[in-house]
N, C-alpha and C positions, 0 to 999 in steps of 0.2 A: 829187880830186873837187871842187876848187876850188868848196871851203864852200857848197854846194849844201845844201839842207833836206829836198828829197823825192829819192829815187832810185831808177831798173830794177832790175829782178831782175838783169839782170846787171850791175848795178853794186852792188848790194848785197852779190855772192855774190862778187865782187871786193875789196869795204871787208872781208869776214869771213875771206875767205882760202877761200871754200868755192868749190861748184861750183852754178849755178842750181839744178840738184836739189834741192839741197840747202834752196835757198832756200825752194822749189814744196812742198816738203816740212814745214819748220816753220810755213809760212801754212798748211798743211792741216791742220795739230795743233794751229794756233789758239796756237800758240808765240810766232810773230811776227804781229803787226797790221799791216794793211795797208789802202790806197786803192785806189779803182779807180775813178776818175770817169770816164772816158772807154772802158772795158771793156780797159784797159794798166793793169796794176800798178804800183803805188808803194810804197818803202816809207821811213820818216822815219829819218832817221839818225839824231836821238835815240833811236827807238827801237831801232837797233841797238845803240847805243852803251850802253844800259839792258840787252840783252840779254848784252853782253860781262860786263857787269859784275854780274850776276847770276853767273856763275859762278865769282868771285874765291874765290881761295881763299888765306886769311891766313895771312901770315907770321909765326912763330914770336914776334917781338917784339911785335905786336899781340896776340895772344891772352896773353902778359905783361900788359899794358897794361891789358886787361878784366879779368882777374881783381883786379887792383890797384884798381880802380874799382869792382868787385864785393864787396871785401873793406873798403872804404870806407861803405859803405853800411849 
């Protein structure tokens, strides 16, 4: 995507690994945020990239880590 800032549905649904639907789908659930200045869709690949990362889910040694810091306090 040679570090591009805004991108198409179907390049988005390509950076995700989904399928456009898929895309069309989460801008309808208000999931992902999007542009539309010219009535074509856009959407910021920061905010993809905020969306991946919303679903992390922590590794066994990070939630060590918290409790240690939680038990710190």
């Amino acid at each position: 995507m040679e570090n591009k800032i805004y991108l198409t549905v179907k390049e988005a649904a390509v950076f995700l690994k989904v399928t456009p639907s898929t895309i069309y789908k989460l801008i309808h659930h208000k999931v992902l945020p999007y542009y539309k200045p010219t009535g074509k869709v856009y959407l910021k690949v920061e905010d993809l990239i905020e969306f991946l990362e919303q679903g992390k889910v922590k590794a066994s040694w990070e939630l060590v880590e918290k409790e240690k810091e939680v038990s710190y306090v």
